[in-house]
C-alpha positions in Angstrom: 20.4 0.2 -5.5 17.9 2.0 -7.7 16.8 5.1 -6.4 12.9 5.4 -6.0 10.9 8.5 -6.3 7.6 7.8 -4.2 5.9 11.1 -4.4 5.6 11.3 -8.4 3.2 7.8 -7.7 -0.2 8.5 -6.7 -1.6 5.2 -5.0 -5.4 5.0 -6.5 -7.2 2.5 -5.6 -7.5 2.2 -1.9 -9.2 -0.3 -0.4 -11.2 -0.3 2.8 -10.3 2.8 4.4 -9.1 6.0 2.7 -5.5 6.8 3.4 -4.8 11.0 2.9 -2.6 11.9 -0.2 1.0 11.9 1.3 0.4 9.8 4.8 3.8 7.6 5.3 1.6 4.4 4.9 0.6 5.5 1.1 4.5 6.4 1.0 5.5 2.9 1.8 2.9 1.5 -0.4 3.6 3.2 -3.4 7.2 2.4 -2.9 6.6 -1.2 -2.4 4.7 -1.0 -5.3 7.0 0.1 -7.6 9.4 -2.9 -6.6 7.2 -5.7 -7.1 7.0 -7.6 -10.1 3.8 -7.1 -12.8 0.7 -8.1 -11.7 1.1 -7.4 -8.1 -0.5 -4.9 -6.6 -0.7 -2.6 -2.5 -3.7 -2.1 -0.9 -4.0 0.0 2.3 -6.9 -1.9 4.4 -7.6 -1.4 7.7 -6.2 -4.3 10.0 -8.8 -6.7 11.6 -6.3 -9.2 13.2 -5.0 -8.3 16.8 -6.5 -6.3 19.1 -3.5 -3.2 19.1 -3.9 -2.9 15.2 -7.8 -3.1 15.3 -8.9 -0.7 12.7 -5.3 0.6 12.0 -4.1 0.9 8.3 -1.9 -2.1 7.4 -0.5 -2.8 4.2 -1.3 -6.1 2.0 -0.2 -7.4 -1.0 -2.4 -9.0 -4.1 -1.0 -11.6 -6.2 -2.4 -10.9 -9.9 -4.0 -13.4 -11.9 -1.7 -15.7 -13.6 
């Protein structure tokens, strides 16, 4: 397994809401980021789907343009 090290990547674009430097969901996105192929990209956005996650940060991923 290849060893990751999240908190040399700096997550900078951030989409709908503004996730602090060092919160465990930029952690996790920054690591997911690093594992996905070119062109892909994380965005932290806050969640509209489900009344629990209402306005919480979720994750989602962006295909790039192929």
């Amino acid at each position: 397994m290849t060893k990751v090290d999240i908190d040399a990547f700096v997550l900078t674009e951030l989409t709908g809401i503004a996730a602090p430097a060092g919160t465990p969901m930029q952690r996790a996105a920054s690591q997911l980021q690093k594992a996905l192929p070119p062109g892909w990209r994380v965005e932290v956005v806050e969640s509209s789907r489900g009344a629990a996650r209402l306005g919480q940060p979720v994750l989602r991923l962006v295909m790039g343009d192929f």
